[in-house]
N, C-alpha and C positions, 0 to 999 in steps of 0.2 A: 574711228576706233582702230581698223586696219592699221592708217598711217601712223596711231600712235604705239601700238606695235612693232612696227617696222624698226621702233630705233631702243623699247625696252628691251622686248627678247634679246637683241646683240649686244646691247647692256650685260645682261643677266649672264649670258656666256662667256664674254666678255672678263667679266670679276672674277667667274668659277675657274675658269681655267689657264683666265692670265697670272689669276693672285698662284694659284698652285706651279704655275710653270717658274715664275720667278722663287717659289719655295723650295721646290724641285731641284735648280738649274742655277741658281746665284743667291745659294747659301743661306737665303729664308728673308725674301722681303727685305732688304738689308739697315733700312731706315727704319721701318715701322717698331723694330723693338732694339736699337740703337743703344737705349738707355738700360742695357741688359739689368743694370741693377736691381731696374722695377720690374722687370719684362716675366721674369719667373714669378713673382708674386702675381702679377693680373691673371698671367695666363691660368695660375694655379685656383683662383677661387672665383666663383662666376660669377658673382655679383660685381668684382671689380672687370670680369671682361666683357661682361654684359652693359656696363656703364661704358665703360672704352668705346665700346662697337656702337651704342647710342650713339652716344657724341661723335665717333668718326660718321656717322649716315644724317645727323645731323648735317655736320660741316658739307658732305656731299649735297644734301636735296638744299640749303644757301646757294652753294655754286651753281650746281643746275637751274636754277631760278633765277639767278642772276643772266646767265649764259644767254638762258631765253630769253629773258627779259633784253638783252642787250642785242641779240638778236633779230624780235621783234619789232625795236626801235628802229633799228639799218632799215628793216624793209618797209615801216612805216615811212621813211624818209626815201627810201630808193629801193621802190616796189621791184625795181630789177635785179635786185641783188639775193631774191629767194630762189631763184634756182640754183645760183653760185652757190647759196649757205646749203640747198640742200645738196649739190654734187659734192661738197666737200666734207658734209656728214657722213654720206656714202665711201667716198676716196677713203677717210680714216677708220669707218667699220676694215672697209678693204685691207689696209695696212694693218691692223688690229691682229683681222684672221692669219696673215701670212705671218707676223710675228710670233703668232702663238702656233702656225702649223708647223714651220719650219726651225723658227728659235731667232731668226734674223732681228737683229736691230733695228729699225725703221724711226721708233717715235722717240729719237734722241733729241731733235732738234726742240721739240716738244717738249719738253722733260727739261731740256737747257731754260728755257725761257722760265719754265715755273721756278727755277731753280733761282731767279730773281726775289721773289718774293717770299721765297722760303725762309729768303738770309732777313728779312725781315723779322720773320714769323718767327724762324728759331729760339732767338734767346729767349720769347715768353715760354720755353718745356720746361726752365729750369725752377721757375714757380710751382710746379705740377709734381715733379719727382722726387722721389718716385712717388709714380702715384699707389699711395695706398689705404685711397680711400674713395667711395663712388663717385664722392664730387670731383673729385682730383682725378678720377680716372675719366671721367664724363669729360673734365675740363681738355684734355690731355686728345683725347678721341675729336673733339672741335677741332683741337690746332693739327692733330696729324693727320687731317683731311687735307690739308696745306701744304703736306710732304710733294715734294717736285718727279713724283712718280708718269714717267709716260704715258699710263693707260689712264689714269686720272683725269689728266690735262687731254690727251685726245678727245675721250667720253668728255669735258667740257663742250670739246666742237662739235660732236656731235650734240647735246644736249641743245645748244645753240639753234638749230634746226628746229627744236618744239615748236607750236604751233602758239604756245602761253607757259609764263613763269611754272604752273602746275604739271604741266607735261615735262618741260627741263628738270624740276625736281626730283620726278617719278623715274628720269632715265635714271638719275646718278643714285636713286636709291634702289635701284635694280641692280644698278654695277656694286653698289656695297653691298647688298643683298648676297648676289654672286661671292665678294669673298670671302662672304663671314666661315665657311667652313673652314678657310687657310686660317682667319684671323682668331676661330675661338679655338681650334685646336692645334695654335703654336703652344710650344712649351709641354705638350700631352700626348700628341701621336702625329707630330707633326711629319715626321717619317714616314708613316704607314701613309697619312695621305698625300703626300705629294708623290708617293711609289702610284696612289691611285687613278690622282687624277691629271698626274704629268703624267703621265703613260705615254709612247710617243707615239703610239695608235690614236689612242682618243684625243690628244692635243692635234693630231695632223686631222684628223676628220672633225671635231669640234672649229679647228680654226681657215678649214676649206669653207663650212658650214658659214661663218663667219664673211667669206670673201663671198659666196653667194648672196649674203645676205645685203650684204654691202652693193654688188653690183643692181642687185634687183633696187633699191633704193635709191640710184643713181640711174636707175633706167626710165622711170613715169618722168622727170623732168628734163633726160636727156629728150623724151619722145615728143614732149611740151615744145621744146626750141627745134629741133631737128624735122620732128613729123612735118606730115601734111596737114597745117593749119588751116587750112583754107576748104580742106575735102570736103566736111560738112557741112560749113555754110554755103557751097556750091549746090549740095544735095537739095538745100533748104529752099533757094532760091528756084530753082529746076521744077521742085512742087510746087512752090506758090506761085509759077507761070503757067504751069498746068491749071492749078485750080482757078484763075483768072480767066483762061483761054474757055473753061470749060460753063 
């Protein structure tokens, strides 16, 4: 339970005050409501932003389930590769938190790479739009889970690290969890809360919080390869010469 902790919580903070810093800081998500046409009508009646935000944590807990799943398999195949997956869950909480303490760019390269798939993805929004209706917004909310967003695709690698498809789920639906305050109130006071929660006190201690979290995560399987592996089966051996002896 601990370990499946280890990687929501940073999830969860993660969404709340990376999605606000980008609201904040670069002019409001700048993808997510692109299709300004529709973007004032979702944001204005809940039931189309409440469909939206389904369907985006939808699309999230697929990926995450995928992630792990995909995951999983490496280390079914090359049990040596779970410490890698997990140091570099850790490395990208890491980078996560200093992007969100500082404002630094880090998960570009990231972000490039989804940006493959998106030119895929894209031209199905134009089915969707505007969406002004729950299927259409539900439908819309799947595919903008897709958007080639940095923190999305990092939280993939991390997600990747779960232990089972159902733990990769639970991260990515924590990190959508985390943004829904930026995502149900664009278009409504989106002002007052990126004044709130980009604040550049609480993003700089939220996202140290972050790098903490990050290293401690990176630490039980640095200790695994690094430690003294051998200490306690020395101990063990040292007893049961004793108890032989005696």
């Amino acid at each position: 339970m601990a370990d499946w902790l280890a990687f929501v919580v940073p999830a969860l903070a993660a969404g709340l005050f990376g999605s606000a810093h980008c609201l904040g800081m670069c002019g409001g998500l700048s993808g997510l409501f692109a299709m300004h046409h529709g973007a004032k009508a979702t944001a204005s009646q809940p039931a189309l932003a409440v469909s939206y935000n389904l369907g985006r944590l939808a699309s999230y807990a697929a990926l995450g389930a995928l992630s792990a799943y995909a995951g999983q398999g490496l280390t079914d195949i090359l049990p040596g590769l779970a410490v890698p997956i997990r140091l570099m869950a850790g490395l990208v909480i890491v980078l996560m938190g200093i992007q969100i303490a500082f404002g630094w760019q880090l998960l570009g390269p990231v972000e490039k790479a989804g940006s493959y798939l998106w030119r895929l993805v894209s031209p199905l929004t134009k089915h969707v739009l505007p969406a002004t209706s729950p299927l259409k917004a539900t439908a819309l909310g799947l595919l903008w889970g897709l958007l080639p967003c940095g923190l999305v695709y990092s939280m993939l690698l991390v997600a990747m690290a779960g232990s089972n498809p159902l733990h990769g789920a639970t991260v990515m639906i924590a990190f959508g969890v985390g943004t829904m305050p930026a995502m149900l109130f664009t278009g409504l006071s989106a002002a007052s809360l990126s004044r709130l929660l980009a604040n550049r006190r609480r993003g700089l201690v939220a996202g140290l919080l972050l790098v903490a979290i990050g290293v401690a995560t990176m630490a039980l399987p640095a200790y695994k390869v690094l430690g003294p592996a051998d200490g306690g089966h020395a101990h063990h051996h040292h007893m049961t010469a004793n108890v032989s002896a005696d």
